[in-house]
PDBQT receptor file of N, H, CA, C and O in Angstrom, charges set to zero:
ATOM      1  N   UNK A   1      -5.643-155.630 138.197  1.00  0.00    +0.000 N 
ATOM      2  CA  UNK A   1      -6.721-156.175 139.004  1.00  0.00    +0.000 C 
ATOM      3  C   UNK A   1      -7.755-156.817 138.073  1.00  0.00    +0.000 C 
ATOM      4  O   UNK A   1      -8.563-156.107 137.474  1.00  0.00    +0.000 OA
ATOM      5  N   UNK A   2      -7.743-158.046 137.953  1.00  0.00    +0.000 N 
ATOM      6  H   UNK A   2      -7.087-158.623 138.439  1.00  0.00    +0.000 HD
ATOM      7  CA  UNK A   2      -8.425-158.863 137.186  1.00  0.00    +0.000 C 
ATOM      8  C   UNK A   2     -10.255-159.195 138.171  1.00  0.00    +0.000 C 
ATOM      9  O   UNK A   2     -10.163-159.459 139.370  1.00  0.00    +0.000 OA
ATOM     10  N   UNK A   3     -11.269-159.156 137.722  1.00  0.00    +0.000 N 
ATOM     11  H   UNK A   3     -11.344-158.941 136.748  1.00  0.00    +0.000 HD
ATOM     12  CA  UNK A   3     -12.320-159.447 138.143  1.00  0.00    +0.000 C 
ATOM     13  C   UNK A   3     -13.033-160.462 137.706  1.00  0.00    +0.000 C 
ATOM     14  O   UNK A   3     -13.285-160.471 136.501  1.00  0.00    +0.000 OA
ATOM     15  N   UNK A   4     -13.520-161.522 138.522  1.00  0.00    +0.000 N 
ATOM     16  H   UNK A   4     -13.315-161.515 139.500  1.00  0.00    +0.000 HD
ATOM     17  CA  UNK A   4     -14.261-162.785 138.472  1.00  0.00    +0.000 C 
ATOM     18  C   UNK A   4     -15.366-162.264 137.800  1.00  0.00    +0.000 C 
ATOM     19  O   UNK A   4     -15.652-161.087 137.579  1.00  0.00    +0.000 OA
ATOM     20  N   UNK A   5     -15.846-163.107 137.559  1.00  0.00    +0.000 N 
ATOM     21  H   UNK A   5     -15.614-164.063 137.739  1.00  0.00    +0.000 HD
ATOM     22  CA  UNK A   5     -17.031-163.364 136.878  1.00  0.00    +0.000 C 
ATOM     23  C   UNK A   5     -18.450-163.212 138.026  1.00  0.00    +0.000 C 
ATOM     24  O   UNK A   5     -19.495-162.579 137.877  1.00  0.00    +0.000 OA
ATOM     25  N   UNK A   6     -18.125-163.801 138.821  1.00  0.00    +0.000 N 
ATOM     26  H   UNK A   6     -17.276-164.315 138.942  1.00  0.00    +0.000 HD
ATOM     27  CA  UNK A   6     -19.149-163.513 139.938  1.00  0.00    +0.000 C 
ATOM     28  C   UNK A   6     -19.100-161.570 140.365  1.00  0.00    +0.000 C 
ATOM     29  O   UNK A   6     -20.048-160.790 140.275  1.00  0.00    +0.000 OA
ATOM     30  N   UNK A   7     -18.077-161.345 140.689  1.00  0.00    +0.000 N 
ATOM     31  H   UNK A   7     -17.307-161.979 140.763  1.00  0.00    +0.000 HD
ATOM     32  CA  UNK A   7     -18.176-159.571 140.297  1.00  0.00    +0.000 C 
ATOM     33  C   UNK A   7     -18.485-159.334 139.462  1.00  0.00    +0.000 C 
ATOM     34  O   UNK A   7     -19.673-159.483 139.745  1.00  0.00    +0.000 OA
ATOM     35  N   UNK A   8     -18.501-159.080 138.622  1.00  0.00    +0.000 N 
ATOM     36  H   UNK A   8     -17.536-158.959 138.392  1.00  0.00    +0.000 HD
ATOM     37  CA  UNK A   8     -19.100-158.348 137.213  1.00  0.00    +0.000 C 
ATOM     38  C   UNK A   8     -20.313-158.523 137.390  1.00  0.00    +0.000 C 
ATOM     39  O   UNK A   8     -21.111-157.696 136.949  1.00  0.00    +0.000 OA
ATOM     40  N   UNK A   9     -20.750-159.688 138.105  1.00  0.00    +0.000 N 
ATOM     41  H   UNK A   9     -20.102-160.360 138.463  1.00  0.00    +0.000 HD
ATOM     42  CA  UNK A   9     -22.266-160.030 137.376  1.00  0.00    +0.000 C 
ATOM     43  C   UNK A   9     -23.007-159.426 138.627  1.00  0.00    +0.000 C 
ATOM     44  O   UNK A   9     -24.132-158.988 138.390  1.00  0.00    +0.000 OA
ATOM     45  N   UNK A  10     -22.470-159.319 140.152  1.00  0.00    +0.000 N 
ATOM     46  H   UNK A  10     -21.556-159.675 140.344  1.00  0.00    +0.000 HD
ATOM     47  CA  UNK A  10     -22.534-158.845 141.055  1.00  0.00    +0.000 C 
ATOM     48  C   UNK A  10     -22.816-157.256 140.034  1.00  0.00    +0.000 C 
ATOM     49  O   UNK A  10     -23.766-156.807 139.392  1.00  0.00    +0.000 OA
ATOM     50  N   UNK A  11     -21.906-156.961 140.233  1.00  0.00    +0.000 N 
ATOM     51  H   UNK A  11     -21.135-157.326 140.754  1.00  0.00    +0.000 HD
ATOM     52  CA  UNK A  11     -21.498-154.854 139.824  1.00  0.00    +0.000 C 
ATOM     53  C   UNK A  11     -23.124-154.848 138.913  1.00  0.00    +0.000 C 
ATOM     54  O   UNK A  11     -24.173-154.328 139.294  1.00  0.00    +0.000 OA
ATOM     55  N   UNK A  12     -22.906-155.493 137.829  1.00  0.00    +0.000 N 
ATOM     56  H   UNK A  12     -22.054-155.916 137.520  1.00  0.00    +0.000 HD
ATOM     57  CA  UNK A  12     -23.977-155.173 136.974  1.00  0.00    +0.000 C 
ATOM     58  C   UNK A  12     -25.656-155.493 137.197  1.00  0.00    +0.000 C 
ATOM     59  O   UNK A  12     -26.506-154.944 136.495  1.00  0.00    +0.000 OA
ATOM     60  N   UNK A  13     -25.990-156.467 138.281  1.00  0.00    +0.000 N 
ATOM     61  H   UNK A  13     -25.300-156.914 138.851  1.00  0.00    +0.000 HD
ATOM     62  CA  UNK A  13     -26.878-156.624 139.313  1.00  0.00    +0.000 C 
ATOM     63  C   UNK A  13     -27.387-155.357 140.023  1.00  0.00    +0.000 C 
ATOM     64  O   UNK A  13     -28.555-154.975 139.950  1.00  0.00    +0.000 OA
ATOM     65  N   UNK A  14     -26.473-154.774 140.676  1.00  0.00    +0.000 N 
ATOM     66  H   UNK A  14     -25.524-155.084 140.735  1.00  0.00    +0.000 HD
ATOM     67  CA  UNK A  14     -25.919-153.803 141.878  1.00  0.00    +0.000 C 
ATOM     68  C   UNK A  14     -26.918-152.139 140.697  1.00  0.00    +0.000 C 
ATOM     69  O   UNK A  14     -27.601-151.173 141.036  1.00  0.00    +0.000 OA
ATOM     70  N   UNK A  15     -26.436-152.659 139.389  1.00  0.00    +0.000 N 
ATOM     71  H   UNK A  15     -25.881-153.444 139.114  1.00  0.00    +0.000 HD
ATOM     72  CA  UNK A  15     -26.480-151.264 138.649  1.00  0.00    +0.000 C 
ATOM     73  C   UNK A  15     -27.488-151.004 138.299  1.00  0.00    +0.000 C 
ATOM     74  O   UNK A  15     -28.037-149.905 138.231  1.00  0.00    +0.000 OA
ATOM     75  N   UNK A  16     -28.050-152.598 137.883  1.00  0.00    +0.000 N 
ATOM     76  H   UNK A  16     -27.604-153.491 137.939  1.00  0.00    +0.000 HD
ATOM     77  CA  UNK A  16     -29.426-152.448 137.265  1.00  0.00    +0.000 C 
ATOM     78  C   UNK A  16     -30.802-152.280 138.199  1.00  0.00    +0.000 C 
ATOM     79  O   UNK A  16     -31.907-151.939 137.777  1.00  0.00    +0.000 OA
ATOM     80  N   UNK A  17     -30.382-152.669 139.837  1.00  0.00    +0.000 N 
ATOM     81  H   UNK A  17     -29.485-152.945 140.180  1.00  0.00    +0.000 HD
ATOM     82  CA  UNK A  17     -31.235-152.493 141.191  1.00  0.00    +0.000 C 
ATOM     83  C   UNK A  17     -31.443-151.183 141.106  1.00  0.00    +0.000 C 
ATOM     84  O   UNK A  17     -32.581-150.773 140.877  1.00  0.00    +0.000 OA
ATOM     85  N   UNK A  18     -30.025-150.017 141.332  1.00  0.00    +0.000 N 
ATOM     86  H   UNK A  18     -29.100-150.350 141.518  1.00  0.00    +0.000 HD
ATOM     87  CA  UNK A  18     -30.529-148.840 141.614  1.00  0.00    +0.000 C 
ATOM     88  C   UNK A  18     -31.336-148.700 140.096  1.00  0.00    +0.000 C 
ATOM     89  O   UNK A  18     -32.560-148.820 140.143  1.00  0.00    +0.000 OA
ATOM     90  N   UNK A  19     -30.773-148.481 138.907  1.00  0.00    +0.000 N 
ATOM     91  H   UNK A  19     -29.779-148.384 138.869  1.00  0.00    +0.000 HD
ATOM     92  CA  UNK A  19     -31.838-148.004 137.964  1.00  0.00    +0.000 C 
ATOM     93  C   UNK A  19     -33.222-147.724 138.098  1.00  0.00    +0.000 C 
ATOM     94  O   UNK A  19     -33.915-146.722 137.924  1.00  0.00    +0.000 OA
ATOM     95  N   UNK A  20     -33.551-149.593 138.670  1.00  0.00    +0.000 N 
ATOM     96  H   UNK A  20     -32.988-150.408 138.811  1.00  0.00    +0.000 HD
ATOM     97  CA  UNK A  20     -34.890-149.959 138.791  1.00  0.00    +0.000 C 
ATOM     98  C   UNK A  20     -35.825-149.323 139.770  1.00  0.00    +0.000 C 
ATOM     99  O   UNK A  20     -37.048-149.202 139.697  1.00  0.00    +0.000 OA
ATOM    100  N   UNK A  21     -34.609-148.770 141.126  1.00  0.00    +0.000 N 
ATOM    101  H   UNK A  21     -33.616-148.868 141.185  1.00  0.00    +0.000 HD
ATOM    102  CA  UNK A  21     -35.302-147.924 142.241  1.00  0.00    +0.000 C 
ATOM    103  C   UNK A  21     -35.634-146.694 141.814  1.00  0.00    +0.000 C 
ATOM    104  O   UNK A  21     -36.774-146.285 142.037  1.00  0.00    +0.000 OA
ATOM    105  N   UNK A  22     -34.655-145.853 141.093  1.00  0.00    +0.000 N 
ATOM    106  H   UNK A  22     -33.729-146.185 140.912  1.00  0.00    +0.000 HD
ATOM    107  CA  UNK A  22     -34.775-144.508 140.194  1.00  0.00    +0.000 C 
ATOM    108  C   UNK A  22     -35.985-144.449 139.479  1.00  0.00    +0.000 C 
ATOM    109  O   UNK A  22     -36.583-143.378 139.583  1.00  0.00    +0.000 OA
ATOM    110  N   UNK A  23     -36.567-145.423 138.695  1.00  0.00    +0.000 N 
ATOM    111  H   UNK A  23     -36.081-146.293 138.611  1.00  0.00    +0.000 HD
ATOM    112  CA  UNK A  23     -37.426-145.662 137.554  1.00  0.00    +0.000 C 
ATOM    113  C   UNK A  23     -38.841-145.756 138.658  1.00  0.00    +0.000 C 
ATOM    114  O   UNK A  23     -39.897-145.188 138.376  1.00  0.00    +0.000 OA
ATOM    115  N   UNK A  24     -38.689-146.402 139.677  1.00  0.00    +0.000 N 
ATOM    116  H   UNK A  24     -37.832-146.863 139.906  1.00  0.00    +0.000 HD
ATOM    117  CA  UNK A  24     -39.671-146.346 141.111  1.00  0.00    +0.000 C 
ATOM    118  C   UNK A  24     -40.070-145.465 141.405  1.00  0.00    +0.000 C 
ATOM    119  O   UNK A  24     -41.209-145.001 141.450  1.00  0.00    +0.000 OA
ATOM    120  N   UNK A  25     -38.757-145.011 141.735  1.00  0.00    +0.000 N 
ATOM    121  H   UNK A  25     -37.831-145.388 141.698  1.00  0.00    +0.000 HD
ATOM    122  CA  UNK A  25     -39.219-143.092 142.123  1.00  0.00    +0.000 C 
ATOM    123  C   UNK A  25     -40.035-142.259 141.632  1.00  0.00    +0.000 C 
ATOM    124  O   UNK A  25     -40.722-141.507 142.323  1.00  0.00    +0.000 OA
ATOM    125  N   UNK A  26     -40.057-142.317 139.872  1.00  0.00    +0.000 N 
ATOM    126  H   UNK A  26     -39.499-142.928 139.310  1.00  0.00    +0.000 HD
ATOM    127  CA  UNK A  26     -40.540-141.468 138.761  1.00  0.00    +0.000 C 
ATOM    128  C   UNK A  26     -41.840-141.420 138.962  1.00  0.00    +0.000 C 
ATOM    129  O   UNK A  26     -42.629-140.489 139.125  1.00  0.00    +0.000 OA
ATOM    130  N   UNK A  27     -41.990-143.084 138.908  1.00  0.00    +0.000 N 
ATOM    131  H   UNK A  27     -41.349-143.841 138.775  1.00  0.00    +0.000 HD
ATOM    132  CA  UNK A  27     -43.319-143.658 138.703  1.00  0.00    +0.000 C 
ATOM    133  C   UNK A  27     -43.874-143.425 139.736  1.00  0.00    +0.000 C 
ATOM    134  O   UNK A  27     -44.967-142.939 139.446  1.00  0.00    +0.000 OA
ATOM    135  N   UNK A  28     -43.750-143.493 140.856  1.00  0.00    +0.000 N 
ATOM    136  H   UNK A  28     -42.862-143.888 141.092  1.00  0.00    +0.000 HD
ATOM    137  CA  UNK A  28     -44.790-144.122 142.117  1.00  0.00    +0.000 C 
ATOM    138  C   UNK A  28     -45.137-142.349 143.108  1.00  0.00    +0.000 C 
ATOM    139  O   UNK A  28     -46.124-141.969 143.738  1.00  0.00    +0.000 OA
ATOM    140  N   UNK A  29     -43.908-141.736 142.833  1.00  0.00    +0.000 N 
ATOM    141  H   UNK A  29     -43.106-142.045 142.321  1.00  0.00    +0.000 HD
ATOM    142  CA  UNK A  29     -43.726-140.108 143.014  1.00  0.00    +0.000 C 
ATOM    143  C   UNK A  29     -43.724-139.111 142.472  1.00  0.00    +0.000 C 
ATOM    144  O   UNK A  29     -42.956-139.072 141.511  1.00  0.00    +0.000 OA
ATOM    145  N   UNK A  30     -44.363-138.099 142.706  1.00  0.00    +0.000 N 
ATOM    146  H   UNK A  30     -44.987-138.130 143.487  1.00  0.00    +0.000 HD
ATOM    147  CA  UNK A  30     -44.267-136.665 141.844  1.00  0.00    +0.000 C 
ATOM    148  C   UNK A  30     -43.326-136.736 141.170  1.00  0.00    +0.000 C 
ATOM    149  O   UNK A  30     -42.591-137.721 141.102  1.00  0.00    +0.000 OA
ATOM    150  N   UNK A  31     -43.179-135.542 140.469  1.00  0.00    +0.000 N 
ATOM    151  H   UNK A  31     -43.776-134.742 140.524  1.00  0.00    +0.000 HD
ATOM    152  CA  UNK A  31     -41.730-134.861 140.213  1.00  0.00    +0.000 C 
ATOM    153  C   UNK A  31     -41.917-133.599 140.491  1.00  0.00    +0.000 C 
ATOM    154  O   UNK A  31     -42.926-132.946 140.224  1.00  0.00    +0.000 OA
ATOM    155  N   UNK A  32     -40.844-133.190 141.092  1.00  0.00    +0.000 N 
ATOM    156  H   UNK A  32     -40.025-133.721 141.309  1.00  0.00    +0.000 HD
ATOM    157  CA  UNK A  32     -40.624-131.771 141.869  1.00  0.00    +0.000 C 
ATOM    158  C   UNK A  32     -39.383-131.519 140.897  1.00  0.00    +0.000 C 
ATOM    159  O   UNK A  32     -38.740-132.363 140.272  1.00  0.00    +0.000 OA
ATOM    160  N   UNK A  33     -39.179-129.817 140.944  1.00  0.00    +0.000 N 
ATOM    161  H   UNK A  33     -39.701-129.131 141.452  1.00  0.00    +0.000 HD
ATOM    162  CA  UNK A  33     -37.998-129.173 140.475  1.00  0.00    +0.000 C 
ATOM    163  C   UNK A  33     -36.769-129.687 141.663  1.00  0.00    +0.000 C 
ATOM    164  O   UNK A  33     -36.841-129.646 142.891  1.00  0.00    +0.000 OA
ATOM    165  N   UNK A  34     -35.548-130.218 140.702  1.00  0.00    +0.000 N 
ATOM    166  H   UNK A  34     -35.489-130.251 139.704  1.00  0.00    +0.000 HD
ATOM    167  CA  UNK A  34     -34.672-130.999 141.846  1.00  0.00    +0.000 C 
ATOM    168  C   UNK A  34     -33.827-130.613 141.384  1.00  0.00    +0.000 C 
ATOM    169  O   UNK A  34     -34.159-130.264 140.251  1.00  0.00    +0.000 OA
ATOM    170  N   UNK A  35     -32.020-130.281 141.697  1.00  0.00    +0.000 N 
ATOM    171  H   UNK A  35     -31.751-130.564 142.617  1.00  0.00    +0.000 HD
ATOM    172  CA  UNK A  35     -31.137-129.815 141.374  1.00  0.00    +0.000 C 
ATOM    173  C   UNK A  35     -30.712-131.573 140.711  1.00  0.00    +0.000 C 
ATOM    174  O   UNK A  35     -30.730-132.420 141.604  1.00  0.00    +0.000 OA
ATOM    175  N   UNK A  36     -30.421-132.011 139.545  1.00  0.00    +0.000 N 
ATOM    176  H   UNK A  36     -30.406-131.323 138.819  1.00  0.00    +0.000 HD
ATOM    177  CA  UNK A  36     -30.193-133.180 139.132  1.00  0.00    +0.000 C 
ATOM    178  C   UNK A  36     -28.930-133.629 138.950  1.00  0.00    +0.000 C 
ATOM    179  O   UNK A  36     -28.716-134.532 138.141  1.00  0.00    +0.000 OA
ATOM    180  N   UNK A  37     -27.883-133.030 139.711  1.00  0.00    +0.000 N 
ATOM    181  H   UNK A  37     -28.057-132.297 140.368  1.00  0.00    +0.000 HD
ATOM    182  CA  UNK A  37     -26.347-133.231 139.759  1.00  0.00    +0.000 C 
ATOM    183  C   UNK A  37     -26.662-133.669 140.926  1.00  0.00    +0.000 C 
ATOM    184  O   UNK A  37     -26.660-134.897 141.008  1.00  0.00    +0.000 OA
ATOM    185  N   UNK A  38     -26.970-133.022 141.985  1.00  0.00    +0.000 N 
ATOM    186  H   UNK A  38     -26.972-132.025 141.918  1.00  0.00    +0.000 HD
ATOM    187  CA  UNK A  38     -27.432-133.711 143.524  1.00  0.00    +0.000 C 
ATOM    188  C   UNK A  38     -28.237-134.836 143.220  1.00  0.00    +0.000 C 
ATOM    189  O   UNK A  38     -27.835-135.853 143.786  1.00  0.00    +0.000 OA
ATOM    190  N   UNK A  39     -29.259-134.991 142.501  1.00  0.00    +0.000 N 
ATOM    191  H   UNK A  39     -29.585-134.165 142.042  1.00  0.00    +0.000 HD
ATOM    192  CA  UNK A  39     -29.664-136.124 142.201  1.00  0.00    +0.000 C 
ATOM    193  C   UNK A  39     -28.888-137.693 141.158  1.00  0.00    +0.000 C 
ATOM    194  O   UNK A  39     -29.114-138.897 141.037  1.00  0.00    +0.000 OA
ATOM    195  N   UNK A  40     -28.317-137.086 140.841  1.00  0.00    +0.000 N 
ATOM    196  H   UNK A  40     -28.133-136.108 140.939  1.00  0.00    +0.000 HD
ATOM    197  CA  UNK A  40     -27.508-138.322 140.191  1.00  0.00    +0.000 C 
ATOM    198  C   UNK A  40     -26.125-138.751 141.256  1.00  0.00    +0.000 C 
ATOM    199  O   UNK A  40     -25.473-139.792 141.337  1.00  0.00    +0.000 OA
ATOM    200  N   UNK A  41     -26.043-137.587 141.917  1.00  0.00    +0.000 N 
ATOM    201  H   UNK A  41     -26.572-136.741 141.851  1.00  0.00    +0.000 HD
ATOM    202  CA  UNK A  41     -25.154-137.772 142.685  1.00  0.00    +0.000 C 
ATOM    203  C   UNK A  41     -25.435-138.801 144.195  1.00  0.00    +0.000 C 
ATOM    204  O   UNK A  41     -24.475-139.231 144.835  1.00  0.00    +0.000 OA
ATOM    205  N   UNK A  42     -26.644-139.037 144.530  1.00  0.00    +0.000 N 
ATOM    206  H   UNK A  42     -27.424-138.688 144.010  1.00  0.00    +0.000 HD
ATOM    207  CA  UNK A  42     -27.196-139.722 145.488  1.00  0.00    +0.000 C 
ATOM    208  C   UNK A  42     -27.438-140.781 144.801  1.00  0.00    +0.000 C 
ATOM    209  O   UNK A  42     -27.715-141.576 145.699  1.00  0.00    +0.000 OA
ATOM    210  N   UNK A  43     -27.524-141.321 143.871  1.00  0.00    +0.000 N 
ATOM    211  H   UNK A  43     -27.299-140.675 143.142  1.00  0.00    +0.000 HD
ATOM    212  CA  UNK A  43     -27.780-142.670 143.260  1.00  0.00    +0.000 C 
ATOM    213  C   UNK A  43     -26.583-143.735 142.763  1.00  0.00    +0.000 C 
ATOM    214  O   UNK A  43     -26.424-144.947 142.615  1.00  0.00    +0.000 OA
ATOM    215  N   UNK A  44     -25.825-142.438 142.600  1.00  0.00    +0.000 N 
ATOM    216  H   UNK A  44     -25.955-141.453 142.721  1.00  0.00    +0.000 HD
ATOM    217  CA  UNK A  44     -24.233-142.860 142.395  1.00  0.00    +0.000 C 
ATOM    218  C   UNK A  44     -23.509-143.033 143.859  1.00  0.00    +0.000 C 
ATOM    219  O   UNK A  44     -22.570-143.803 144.062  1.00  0.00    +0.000 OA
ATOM    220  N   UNK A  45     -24.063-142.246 144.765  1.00  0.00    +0.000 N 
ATOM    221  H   UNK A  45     -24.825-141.620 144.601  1.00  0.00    +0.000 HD
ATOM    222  CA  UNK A  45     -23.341-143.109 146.179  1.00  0.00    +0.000 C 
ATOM    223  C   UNK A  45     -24.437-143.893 146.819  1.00  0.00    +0.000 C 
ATOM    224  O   UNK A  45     -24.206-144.578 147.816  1.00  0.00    +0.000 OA
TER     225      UNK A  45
């Protein structure tokens, strides 16, 4: 399964959005004690 160029750049778009929402979160919200497997795990789906 070969991938275009427009995917990749899509996927890596896609990757760097959530980051940027995560990095949102930090900033703009507390931080509470969070189980962080559940949390990586919601960012990853």
């Amino acid at each position: 399964m070969e991938l275009s160029t427009y995917e990749v750049v899509y996927l890596i778009a896609n990757i760097f959005g959530t980051y940027i929402v995560y990095k949102f979160m930090h900033v703009f919200f507390e931080t509470k004690e969070a189980n962080h497997k559940i949390e990586l795990l919601s960012y990853v789906v």
